[in-house]
FIZABA-673049 format. One line per field, with one value per atom (N, C-alpha, C): atom name; residue in three letters; x, y, z; residue number from 1. Coordinates in nm, 4 decimals. Example, Ala and Ser with C-alpha at 12.3 -4.5 7.8 and 13.67 -1.06 7.14 Angstrom:
% residues 2
atome	c(N / CA / C / N / CA / C)
residu	c(ala / ala / ala / ser / ser / ser)
u	c(1.3190 / 1.2300 / 1.3200 / 1.2850 / 1.3670 / 1.2900)
v	c(-0.5690 / -0.4500 / -0.3300 / -0.2250 / -0.1060 / 0.0030)
w	c(0.7800 / 0.7800 / 0.7800 / 0.7080 / 0.7140 / 0.7870)
num	c(1 / 1 / 1 / 2 / 2 / 2)
END
This chain:
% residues 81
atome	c(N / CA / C / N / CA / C / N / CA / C / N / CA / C / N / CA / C / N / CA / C / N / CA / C / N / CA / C / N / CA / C / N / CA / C / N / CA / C / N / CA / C / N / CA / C / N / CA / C / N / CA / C / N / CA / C / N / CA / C / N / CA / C / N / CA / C / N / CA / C / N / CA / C / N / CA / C / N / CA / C / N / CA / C / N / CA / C / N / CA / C / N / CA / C / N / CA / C / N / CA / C / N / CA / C / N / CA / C / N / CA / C / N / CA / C / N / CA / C / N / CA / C / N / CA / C / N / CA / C / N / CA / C / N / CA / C / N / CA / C / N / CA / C / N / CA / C / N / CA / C / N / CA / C / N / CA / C / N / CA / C / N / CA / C / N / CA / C / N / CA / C / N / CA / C / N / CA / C / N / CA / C / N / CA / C / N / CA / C / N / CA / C / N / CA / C / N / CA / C / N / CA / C / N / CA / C / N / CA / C / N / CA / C / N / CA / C / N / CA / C / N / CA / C / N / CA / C / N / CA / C / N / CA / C / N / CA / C / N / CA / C / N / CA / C / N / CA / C / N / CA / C / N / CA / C / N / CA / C / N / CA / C / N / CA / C / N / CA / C / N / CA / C / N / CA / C / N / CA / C / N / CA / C)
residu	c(unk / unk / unk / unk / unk / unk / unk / unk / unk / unk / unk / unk / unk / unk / unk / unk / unk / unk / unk / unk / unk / unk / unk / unk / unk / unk / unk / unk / unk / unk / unk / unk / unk / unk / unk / unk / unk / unk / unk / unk / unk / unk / unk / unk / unk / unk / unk / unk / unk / unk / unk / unk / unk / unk / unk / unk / unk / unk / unk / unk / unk / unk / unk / unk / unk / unk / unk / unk / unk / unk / unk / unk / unk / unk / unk / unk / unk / unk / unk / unk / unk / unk / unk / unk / unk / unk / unk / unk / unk / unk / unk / unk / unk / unk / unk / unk / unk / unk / unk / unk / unk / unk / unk / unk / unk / unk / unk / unk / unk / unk / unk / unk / unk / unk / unk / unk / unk / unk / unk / unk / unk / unk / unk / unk / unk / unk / unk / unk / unk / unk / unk / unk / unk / unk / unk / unk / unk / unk / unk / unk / unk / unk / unk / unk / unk / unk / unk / unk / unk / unk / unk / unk / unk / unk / unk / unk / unk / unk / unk / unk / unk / unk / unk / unk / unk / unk / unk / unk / unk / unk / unk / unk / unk / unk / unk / unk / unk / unk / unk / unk / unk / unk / unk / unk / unk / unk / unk / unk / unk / unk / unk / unk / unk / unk / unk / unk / unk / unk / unk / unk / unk / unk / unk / unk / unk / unk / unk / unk / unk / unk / unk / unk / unk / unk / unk / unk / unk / unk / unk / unk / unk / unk / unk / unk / unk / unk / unk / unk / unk / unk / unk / unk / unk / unk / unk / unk / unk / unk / unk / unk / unk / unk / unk)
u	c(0.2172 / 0.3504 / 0.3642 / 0.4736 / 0.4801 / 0.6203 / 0.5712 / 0.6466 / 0.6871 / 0.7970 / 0.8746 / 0.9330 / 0.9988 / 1.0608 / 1.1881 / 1.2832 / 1.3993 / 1.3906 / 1.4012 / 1.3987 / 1.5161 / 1.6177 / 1.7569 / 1.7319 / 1.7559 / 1.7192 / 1.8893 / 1.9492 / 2.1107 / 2.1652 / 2.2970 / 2.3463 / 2.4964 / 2.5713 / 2.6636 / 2.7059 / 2.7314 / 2.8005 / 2.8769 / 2.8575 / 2.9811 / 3.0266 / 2.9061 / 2.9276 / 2.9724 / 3.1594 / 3.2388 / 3.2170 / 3.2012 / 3.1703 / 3.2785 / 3.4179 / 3.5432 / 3.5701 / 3.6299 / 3.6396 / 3.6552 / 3.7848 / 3.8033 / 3.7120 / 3.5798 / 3.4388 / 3.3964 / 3.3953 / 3.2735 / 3.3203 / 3.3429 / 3.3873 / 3.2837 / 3.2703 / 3.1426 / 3.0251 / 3.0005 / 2.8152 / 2.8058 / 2.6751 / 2.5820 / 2.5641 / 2.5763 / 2.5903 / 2.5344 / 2.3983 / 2.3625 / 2.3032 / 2.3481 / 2.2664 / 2.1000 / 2.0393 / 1.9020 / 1.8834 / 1.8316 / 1.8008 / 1.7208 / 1.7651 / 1.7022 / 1.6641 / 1.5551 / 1.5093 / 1.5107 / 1.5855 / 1.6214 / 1.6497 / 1.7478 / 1.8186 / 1.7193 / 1.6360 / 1.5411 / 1.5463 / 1.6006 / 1.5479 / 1.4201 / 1.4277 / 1.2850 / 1.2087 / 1.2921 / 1.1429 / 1.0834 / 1.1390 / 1.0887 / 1.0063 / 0.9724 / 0.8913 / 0.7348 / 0.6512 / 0.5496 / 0.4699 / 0.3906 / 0.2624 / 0.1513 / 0.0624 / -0.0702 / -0.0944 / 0.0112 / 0.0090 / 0.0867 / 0.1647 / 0.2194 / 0.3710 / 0.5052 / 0.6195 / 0.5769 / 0.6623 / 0.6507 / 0.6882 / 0.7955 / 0.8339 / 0.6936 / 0.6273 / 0.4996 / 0.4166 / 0.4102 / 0.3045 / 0.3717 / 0.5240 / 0.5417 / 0.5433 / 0.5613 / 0.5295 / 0.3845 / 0.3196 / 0.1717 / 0.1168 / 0.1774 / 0.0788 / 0.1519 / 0.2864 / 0.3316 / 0.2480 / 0.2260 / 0.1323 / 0.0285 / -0.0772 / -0.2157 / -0.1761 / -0.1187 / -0.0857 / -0.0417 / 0.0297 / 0.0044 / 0.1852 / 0.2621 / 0.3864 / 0.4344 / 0.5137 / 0.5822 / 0.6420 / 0.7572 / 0.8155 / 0.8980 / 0.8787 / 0.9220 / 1.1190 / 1.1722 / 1.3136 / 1.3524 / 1.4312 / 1.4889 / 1.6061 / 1.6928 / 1.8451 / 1.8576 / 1.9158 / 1.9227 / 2.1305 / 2.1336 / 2.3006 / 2.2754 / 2.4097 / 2.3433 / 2.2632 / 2.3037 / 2.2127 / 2.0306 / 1.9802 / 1.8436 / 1.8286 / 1.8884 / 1.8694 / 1.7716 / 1.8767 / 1.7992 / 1.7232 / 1.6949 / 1.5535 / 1.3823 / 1.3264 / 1.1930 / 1.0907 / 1.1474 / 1.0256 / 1.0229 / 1.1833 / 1.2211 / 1.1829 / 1.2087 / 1.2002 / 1.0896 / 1.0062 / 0.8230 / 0.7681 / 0.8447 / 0.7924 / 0.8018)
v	c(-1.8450 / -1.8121 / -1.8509 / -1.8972 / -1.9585 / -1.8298 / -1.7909 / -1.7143 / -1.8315 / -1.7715 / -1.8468 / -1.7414 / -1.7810 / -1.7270 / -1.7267 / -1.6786 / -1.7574 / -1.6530 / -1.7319 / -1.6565 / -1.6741 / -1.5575 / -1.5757 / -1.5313 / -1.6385 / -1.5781 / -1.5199 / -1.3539 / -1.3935 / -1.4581 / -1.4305 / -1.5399 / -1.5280 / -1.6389 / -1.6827 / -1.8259 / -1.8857 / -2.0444 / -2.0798 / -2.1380 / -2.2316 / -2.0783 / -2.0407 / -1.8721 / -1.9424 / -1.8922 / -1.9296 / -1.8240 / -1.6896 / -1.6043 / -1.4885 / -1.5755 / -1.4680 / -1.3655 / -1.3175 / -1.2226 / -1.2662 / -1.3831 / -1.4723 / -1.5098 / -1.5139 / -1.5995 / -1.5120 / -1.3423 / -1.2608 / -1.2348 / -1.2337 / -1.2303 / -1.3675 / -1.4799 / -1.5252 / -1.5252 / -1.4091 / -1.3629 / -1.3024 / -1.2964 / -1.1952 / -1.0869 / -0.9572 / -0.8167 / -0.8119 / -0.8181 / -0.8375 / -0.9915 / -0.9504 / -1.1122 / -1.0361 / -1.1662 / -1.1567 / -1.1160 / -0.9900 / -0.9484 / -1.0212 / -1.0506 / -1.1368 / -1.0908 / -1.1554 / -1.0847 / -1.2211 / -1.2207 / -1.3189 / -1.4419 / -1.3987 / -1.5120 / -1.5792 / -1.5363 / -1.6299 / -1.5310 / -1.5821 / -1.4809 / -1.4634 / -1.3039 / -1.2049 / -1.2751 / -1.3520 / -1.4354 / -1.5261 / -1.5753 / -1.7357 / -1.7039 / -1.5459 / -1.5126 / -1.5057 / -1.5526 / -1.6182 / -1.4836 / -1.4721 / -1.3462 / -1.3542 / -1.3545 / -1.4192 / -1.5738 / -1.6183 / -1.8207 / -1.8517 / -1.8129 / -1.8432 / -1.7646 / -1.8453 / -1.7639 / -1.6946 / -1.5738 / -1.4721 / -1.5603 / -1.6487 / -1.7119 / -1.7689 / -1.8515 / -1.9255 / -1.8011 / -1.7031 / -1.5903 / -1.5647 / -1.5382 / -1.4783 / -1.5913 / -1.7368 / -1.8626 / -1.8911 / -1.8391 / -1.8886 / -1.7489 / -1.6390 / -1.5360 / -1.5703 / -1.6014 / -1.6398 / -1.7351 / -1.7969 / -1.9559 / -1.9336 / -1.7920 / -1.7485 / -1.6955 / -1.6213 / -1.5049 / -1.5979 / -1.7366 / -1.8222 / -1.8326 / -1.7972 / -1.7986 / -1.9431 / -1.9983 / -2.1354 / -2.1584 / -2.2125 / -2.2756 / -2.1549 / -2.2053 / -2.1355 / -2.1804 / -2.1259 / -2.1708 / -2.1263 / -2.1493 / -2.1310 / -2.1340 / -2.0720 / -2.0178 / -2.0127 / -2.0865 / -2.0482 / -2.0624 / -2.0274 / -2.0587 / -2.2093 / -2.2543 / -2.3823 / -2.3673 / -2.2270 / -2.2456 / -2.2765 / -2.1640 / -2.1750 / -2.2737 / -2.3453 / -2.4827 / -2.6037 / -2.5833 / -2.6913 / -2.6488 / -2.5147 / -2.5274 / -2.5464 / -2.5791 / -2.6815 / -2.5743 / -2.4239 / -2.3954 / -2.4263 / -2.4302 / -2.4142 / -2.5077 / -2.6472 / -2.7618 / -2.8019 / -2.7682 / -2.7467 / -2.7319 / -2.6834 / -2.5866 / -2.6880)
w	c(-5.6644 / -5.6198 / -5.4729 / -5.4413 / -5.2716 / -5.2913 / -5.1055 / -5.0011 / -4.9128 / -4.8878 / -4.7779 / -4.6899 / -4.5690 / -4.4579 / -4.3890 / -4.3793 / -4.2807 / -4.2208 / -4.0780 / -3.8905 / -3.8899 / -3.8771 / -3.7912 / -3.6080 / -3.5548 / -3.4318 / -3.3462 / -3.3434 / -3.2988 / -3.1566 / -3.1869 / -3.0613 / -3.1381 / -3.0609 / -3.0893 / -3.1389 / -3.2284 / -3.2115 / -3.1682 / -3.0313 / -3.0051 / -2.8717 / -2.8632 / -2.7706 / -2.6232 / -2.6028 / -2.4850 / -2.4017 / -2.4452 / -2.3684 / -2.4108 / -2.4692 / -2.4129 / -2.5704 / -2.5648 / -2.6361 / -2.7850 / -2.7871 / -2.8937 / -2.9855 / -2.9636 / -2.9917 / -3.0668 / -3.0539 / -3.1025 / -3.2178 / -3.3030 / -3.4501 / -3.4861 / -3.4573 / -3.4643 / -3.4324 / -3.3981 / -3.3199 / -3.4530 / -3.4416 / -3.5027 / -3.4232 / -3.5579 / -3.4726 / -3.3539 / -3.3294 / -3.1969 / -3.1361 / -3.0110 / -2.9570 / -2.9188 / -2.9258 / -2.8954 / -2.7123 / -2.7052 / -2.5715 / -2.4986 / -2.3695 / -2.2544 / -2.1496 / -2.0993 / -1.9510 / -1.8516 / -1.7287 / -1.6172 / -1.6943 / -1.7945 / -1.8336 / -1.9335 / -1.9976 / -2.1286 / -2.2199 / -2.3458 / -2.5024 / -2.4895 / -2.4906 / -2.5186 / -2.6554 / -2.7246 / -2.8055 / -2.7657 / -2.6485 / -2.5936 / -2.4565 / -2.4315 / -2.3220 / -2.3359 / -2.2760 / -2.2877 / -2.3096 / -2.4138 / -2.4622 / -2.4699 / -2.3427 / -2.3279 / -2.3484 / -2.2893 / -2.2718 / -2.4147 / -2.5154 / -2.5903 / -2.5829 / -2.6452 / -2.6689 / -2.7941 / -2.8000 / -2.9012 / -3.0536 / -3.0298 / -3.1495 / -3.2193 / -3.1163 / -3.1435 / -3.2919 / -3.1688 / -3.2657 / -3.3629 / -3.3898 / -3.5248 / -3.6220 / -3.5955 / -3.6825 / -3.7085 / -3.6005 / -3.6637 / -3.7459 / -3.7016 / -3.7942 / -3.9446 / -4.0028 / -4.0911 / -4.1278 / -4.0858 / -4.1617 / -4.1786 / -4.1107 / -4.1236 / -4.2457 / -4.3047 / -4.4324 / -4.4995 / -4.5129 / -4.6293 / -4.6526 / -4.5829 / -4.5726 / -4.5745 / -4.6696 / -4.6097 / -4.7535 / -4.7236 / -4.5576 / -4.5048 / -4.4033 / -4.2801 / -4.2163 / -4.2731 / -4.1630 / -4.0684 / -3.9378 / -3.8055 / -3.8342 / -3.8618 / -3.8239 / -3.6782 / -3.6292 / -3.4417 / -3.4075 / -3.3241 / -3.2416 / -3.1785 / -3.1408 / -3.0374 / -2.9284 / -2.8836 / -2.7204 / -2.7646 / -2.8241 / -2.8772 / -2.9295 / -3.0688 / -3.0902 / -3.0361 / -2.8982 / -2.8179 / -2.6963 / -2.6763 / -2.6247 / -2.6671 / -2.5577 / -2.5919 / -2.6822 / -2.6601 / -2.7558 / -2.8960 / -2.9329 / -3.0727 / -3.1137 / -3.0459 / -3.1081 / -3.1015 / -3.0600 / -3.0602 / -3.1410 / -3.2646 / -3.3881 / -3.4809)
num	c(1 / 1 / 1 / 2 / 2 / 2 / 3 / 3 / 3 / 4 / 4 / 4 / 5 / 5 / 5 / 6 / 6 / 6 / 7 / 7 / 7 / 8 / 8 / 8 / 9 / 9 / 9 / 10 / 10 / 10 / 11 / 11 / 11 / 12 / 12 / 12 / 13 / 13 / 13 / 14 / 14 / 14 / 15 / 15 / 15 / 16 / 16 / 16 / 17 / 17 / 17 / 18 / 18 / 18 / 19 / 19 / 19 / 20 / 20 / 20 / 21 / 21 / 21 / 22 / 22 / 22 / 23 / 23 / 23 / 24 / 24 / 24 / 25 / 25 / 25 / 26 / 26 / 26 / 27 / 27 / 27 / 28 / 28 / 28 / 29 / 29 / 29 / 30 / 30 / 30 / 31 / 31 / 31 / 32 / 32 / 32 / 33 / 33 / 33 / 34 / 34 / 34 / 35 / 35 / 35 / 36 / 36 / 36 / 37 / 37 / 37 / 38 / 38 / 38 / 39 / 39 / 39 / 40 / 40 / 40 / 41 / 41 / 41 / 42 / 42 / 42 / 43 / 43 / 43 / 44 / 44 / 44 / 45 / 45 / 45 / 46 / 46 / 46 / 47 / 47 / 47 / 48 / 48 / 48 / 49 / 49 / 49 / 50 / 50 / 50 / 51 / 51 / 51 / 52 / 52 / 52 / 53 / 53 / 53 / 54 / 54 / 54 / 55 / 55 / 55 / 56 / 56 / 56 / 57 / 57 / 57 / 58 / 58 / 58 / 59 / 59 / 59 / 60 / 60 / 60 / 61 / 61 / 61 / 62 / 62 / 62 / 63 / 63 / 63 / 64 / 64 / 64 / 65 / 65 / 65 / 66 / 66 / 66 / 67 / 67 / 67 / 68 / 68 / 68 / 69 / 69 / 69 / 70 / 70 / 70 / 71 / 71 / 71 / 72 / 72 / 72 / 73 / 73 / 73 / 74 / 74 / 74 / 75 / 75 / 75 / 76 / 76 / 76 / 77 / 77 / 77 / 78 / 78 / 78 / 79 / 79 / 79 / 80 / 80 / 80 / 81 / 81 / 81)
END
């Protein structure tokens, strides 16, 4: 039997900021510290995302999907993966 995964990581699409927009977020956005998603903050030389994709792939999990907003999208950790 194969396990699989989908990561929603939240946010907004297309997130303008203004009020108009949030009816497209996900209930919550992903909490940040000095401006970086608390998953993309480094946990003993790795982002947290890193660890929860590789302990998934140790336990035999796959495939693995990334649901992201645009902003996360295109940062370098995601696309690392």
């Amino acid at each position: 039997m194969q396990v699989g995964a989908v990561l929603v990581l939240g946010g907004c699409v297309g997130d303008d900021g203004s009020q108009s927009s949030m009816p497209n977020c996900f209930p919550r956005a992903i909490p940040s510290f000095f401006g970086v998603p608390a998953i993309m903050l480094d946990l003993l030389g790795e982002p947290i995302l890193y660890r929860i994709v590789e302990n998934l792939r140790k336990s035999g999990v796959g495939p693995i999907f990334l649901v992201t907003d645009d902003v996360l999208a295109n940062h370098a950790t995601v696309r690392a993966i």
